[in-house]
Short mmCIF file of the C-alpha atoms (twelve columns), coordinates in Angstrom:
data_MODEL
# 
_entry.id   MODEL 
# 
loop_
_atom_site.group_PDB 
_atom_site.id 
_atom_site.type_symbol 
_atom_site.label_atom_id 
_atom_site.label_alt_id 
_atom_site.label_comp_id 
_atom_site.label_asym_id 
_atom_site.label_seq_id 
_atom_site.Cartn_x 
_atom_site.Cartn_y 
_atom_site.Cartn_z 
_atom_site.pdbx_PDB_model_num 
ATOM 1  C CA . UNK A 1  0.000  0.000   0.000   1 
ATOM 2  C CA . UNK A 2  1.011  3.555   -0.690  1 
ATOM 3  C CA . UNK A 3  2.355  4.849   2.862   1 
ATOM 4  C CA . UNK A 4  0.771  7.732   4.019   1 
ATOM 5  C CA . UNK A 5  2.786  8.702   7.409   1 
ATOM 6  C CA . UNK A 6  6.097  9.936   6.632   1 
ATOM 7  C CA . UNK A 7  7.354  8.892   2.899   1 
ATOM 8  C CA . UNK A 8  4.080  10.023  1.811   1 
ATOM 9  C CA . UNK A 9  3.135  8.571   -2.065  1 
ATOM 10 C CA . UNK A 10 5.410  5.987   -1.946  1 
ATOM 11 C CA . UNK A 11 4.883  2.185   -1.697  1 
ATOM 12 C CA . UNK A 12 5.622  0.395   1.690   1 
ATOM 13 C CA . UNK A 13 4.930  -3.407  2.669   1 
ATOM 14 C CA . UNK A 14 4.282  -1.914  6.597   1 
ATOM 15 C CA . UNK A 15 1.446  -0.087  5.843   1 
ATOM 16 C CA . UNK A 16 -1.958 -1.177  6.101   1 
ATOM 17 C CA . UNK A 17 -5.528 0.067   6.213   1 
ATOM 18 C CA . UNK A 18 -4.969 0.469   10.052  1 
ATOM 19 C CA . UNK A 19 -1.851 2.402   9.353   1 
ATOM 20 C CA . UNK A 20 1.837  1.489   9.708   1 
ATOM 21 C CA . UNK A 21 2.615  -1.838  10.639  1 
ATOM 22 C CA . UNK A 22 6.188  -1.191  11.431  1 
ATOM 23 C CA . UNK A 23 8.122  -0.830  14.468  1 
ATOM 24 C CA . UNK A 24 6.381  2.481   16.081  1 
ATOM 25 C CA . UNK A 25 4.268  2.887   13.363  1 
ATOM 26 C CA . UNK A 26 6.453  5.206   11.551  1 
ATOM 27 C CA . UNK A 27 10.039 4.846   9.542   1 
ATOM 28 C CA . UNK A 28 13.263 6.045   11.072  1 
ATOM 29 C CA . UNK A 29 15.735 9.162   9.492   1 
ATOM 30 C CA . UNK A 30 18.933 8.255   8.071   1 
ATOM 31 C CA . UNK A 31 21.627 8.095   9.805   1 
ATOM 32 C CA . UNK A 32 25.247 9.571   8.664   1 
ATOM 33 C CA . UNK A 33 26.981 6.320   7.128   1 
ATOM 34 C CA . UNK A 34 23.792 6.845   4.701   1 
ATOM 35 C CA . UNK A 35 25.070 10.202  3.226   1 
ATOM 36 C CA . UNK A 36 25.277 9.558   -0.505  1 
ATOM 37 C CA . UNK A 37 23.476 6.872   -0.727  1 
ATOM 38 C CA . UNK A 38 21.083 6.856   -3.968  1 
ATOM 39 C CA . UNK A 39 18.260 5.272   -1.906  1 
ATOM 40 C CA . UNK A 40 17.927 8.093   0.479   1 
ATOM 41 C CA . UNK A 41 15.391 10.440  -0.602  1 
ATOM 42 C CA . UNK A 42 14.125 13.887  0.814   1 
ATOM 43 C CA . UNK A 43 10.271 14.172  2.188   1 
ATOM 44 C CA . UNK A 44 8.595  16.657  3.988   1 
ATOM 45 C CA . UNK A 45 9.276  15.047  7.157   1 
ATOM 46 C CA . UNK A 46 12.964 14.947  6.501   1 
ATOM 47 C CA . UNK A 47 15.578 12.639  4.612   1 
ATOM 48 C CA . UNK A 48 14.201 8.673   4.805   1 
ATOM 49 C CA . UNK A 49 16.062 5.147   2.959   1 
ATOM 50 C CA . UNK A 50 13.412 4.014   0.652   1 
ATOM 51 C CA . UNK A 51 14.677 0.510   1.056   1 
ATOM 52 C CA . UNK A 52 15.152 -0.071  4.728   1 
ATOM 53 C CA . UNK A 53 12.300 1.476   7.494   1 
ATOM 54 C CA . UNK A 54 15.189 1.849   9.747   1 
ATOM 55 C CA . UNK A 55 18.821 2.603   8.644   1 
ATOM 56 C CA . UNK A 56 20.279 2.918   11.794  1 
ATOM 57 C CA . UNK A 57 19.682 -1.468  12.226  1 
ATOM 58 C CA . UNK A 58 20.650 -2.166  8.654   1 
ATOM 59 C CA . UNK A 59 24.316 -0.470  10.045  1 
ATOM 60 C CA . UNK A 60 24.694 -2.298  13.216  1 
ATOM 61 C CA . UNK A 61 26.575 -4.633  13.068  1 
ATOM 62 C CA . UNK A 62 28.263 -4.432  9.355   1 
ATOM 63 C CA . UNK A 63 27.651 -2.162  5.932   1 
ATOM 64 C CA . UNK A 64 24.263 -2.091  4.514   1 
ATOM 65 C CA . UNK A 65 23.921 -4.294  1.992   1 
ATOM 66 C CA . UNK A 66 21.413 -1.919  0.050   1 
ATOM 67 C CA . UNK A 67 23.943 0.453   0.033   1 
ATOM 68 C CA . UNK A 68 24.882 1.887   -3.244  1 
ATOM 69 C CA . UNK A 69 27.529 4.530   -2.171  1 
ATOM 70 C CA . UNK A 70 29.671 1.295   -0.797  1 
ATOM 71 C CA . UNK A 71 32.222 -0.379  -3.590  1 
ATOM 72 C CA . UNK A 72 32.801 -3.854  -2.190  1 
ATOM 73 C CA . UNK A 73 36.152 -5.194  -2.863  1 
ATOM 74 C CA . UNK A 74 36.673 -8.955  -3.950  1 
ATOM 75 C CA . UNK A 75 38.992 -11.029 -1.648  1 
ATOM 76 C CA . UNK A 76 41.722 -12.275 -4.764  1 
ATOM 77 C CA . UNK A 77 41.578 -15.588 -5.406  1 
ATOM 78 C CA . UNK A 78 43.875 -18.174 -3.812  1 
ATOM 79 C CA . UNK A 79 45.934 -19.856 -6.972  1 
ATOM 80 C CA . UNK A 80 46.665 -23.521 -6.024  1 
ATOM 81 C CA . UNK A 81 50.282 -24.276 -6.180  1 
ATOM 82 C CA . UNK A 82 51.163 -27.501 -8.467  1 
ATOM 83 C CA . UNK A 83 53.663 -29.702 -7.492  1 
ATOM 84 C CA . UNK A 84 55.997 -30.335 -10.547 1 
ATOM 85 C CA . UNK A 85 56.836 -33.965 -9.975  1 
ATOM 86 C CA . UNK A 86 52.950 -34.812 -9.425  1 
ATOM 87 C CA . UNK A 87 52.137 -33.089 -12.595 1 
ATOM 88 C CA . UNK A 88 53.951 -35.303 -14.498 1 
ATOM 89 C CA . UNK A 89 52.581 -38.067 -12.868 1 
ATOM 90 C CA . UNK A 90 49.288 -37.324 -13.380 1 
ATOM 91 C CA . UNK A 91 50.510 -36.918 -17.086 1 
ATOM 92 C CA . UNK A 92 52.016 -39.960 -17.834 1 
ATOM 93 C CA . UNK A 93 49.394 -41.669 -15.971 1 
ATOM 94 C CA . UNK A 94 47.085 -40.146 -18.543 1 
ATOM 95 C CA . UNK A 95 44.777 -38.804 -16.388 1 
# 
């Protein structure tokens, strides 16, 4: 349903016809780590993630995964030594 509490016009699973669902009945302001993030969007009632209800939880304990300010690195790849005298082994074996 189209929220009508704080990110007014917008589509949120928490809200019902009783109102919002969510933890207090209303979403939570971003917090800093959020800054430049292309999810956070400016309403009336201030500057809200249109992903996440409340930012501050989705930063607890590690980055946001919805994040799209955040470049995640990729651990390199661990390049399995061969040992000579087995490769040849192997080869003559045929295998």
């Amino acid at each position: 349903m189209v929220c009508e509490v704080i990110k007014v016009g917008k589509e949120c699973a928490f809200m019902s016809k009783k109102g919002c669902s969510f933890n207090g009945g209303k979403c939570y302001p971003i917090i800093d780590r959020c800054q430049g993030c292309e999810r956070a969007t400016v309403f009336p009632a201030g500057e809200y993630c249109i992903a996440c209800p409340d930012p501050a939880v989705k930063w607890s304990g590690r980055d946001c995964n919805l994040a799209t300010h955040i470049v995640k690195e990729k651990a390199p790849e661990a390049v399995r030594s061969v040992d000579p005298l087995k490769a040849s082994k192997r080869k003559a074996a045929g295998r």
